[in-house]
Each structure stands twice: as structure tokens, then as C-alpha cells.
N, CA, C and O of each residue as an XYZ file, in Angstrom:
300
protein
N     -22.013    -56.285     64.129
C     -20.646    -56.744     64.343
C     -20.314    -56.665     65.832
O     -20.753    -55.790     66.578
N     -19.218    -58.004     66.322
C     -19.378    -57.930     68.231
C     -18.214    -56.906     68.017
O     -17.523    -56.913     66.998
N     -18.074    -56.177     68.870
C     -16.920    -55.022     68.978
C     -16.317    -55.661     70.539
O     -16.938    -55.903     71.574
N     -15.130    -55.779     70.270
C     -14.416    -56.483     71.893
C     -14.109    -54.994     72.615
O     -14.476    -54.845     73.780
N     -13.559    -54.102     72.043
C     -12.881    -52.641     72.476
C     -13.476    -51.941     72.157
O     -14.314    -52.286     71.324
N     -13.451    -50.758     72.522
C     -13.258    -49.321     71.044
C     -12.376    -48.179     72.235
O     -12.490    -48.148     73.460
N     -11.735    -47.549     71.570
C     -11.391    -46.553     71.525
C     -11.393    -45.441     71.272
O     -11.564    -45.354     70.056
N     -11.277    -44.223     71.830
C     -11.974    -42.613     71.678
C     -10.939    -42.042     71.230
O     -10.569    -41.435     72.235
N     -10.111    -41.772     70.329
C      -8.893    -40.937     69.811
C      -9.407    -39.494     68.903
O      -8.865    -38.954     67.938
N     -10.811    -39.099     69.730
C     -10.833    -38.024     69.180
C      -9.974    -36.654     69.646
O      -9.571    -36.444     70.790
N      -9.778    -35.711     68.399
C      -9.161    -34.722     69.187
C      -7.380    -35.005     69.228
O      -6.594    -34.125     69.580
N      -6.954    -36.401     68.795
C      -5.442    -36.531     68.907
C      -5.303    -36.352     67.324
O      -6.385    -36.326     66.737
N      -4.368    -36.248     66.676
C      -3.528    -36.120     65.542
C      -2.468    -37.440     65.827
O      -2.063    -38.096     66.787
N      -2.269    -37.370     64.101
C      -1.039    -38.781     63.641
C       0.104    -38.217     65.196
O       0.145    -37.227     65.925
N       0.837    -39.456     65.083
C       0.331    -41.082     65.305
C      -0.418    -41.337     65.954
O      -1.090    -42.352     65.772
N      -0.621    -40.450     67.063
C      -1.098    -40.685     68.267
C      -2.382    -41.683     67.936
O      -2.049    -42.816     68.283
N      -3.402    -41.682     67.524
C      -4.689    -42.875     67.205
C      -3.846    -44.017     66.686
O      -4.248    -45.063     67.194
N      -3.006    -44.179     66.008
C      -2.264    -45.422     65.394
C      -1.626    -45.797     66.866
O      -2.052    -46.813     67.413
N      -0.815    -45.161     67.394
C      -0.203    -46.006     68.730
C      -0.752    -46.738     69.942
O      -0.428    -47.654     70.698
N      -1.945    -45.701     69.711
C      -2.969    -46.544     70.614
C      -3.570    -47.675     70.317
O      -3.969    -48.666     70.928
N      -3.540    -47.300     69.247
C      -4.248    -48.732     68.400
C      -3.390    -50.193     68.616
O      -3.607    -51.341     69.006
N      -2.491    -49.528     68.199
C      -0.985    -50.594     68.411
C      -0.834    -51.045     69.880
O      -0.252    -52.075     70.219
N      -1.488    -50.063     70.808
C      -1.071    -50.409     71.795
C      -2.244    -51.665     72.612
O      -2.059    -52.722     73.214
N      -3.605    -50.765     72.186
C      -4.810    -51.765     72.454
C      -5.027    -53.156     72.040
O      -5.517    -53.930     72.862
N      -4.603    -53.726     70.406
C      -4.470    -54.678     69.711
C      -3.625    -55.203     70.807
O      -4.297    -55.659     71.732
N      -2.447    -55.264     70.956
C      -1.463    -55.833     71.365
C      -1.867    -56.511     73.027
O      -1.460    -57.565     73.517
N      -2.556    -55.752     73.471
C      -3.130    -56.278     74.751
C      -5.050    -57.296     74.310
O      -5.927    -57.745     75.048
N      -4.961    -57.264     73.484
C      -5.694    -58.150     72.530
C      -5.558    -59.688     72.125
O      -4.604    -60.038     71.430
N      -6.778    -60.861     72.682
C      -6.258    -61.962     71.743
C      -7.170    -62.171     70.115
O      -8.126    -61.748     69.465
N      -6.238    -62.977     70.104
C      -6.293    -63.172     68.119
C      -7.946    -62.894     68.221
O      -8.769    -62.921     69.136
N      -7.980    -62.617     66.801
C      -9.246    -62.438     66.327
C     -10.569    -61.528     66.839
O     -11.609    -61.285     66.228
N     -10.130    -61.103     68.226
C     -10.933    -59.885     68.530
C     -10.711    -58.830     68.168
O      -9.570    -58.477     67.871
N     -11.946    -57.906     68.084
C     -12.266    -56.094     66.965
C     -11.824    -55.670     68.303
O     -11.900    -56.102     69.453
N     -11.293    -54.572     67.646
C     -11.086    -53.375     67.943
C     -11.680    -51.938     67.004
O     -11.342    -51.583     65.875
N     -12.843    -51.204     68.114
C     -13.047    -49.896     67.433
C     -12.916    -49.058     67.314
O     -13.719    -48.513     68.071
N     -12.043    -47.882     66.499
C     -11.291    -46.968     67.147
C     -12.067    -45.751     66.273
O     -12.419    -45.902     65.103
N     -12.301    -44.320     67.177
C     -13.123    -43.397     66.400
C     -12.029    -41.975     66.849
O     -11.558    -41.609     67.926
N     -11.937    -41.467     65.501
C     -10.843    -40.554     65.344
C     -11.205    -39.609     64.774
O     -11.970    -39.759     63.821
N     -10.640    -37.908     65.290
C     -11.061    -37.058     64.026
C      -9.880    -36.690     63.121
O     -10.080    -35.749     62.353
N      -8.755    -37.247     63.093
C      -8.276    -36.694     62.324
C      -8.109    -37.482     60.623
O      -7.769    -38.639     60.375
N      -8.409    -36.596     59.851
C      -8.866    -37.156     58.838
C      -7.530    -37.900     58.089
O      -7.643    -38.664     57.131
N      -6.444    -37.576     58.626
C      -5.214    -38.541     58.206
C      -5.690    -39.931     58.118
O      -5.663    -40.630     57.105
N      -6.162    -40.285     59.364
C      -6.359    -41.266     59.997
C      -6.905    -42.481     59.027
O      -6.633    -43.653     59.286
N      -7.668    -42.113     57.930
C      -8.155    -42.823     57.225
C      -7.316    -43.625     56.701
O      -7.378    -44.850     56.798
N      -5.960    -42.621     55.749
C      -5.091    -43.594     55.188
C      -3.632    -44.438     56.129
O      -2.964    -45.380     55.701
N      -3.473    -43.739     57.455
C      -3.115    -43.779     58.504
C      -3.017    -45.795     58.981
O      -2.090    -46.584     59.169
N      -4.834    -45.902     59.002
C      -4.955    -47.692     59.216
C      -5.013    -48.137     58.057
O      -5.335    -49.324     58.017
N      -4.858    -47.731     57.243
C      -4.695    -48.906     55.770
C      -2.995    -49.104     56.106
O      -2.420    -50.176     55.923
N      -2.582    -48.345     56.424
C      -0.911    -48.385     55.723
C      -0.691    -49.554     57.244
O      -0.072    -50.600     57.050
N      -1.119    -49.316     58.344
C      -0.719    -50.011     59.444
C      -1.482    -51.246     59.152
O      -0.850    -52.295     59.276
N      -2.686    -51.317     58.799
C      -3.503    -52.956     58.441
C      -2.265    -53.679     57.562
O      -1.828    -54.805     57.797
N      -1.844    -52.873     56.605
C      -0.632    -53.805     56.191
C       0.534    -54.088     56.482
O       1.201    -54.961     55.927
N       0.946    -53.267     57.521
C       2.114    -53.489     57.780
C       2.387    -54.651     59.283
O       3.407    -55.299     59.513
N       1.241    -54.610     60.023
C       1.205    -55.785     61.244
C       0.619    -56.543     60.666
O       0.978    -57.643     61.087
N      -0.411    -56.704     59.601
C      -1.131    -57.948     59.306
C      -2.444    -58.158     60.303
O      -3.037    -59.197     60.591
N      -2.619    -57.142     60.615
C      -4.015    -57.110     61.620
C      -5.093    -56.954     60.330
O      -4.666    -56.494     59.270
N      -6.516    -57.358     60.462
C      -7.226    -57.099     59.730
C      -8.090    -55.944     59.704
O      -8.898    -55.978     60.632
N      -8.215    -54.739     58.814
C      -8.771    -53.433     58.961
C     -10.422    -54.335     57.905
O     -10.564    -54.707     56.740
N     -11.332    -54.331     59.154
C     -12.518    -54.514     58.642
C     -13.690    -53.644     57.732
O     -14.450    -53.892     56.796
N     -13.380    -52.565     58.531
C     -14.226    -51.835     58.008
C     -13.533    -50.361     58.483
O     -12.874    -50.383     59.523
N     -13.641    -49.302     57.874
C     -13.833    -48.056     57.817
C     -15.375    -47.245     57.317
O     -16.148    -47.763     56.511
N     -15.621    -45.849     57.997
C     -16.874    -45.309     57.831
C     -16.564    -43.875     58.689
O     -15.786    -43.487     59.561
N     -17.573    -43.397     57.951
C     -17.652    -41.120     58.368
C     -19.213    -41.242     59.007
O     -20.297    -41.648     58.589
N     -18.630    -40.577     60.428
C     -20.172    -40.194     61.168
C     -19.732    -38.875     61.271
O     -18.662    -38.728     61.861
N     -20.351    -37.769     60.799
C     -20.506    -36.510     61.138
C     -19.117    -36.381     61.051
O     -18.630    -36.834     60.015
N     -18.092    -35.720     62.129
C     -16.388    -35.231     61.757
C     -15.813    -36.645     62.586
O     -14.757    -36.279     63.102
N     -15.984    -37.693     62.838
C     -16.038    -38.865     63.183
C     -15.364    -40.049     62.043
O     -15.947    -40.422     61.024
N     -14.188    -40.454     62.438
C     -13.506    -41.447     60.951
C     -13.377    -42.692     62.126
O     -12.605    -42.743     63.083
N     -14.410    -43.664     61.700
C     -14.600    -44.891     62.366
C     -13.716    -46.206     61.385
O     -13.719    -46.704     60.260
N     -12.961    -46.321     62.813
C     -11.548    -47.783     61.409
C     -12.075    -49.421     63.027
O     -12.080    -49.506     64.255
N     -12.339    -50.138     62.041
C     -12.246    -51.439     62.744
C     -11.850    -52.492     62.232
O     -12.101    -52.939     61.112
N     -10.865    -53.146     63.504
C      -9.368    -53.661     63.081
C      -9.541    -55.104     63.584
O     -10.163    -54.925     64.631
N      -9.370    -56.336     63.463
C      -9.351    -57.531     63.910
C      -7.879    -58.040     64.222
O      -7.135    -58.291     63.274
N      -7.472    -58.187     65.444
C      -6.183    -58.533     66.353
C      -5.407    -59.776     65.025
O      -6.411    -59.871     64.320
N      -4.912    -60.205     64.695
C      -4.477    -61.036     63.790
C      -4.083    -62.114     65.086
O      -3.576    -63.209     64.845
């Protein structure tokens, strides 16, 4: 998968990985990924609730070691 971004939000807690996210997308054009790797395990249900609420596309989610990997497509 081409990854346009990613982002390191390890070590932050809610929201903080969601705002960034919000903030990275947004400086984003349509249809480019964004990869964002987080430890807080909120985080998982964290980008589902935001994939639906901007309409960005949450591609994929996945666990590397204490690592919660969410990738998001700019709508």
C-alpha cells in the first residue's frame, strides 16, 4: 500500500493522535493515506468513530508489538 504520510503519536493519549490526524488529513489532497502509529489502545475505537464522522476512509487497522497502526484515506 503507497503511504503519502505517517505519523508517530506514540506515547500521546485521546485525543491527542485523533487531532493530529485531523490535523495531517486536512493538509492532505483527496485520496491520499495517511499512517498513523499510536500506543494508546483507545485509539483503536478512537478512528472508527472519527472514519465516520468526517467521511475519511479508515483502510486498515493492525497490532505490532504495543503499536495500534490505523490507515486513513483523505476523502
Amino acid at each position: 500500500m503507497n503511504i503519502d504520510k505517517e505519523l508517530d503519536t506514540r506515547g500521546l493519549n485521546c485525543p491527542l493522535p485523533i487531532l493530529k490526524a485531523k490535523k495531517a488529513l486536512a493538509e492532505m489532497l483527496s485520496g491520499q493515506t495517511l499512517r498513523v502509529v499510536a500506543t494508546d489502545a483507545g485509539s483503536v475505537r478512537d478512528f472508527v468513530a472519527f472514519a465516520k464522522q468526517t467521511g475519511n476512509e479508515l483502510l486498515e487497522q493492525s497490532t505490532e508489538g504495543a503499536d495500534y497502526i490505523h490507515v486513513m484515506r483523505r476523502r
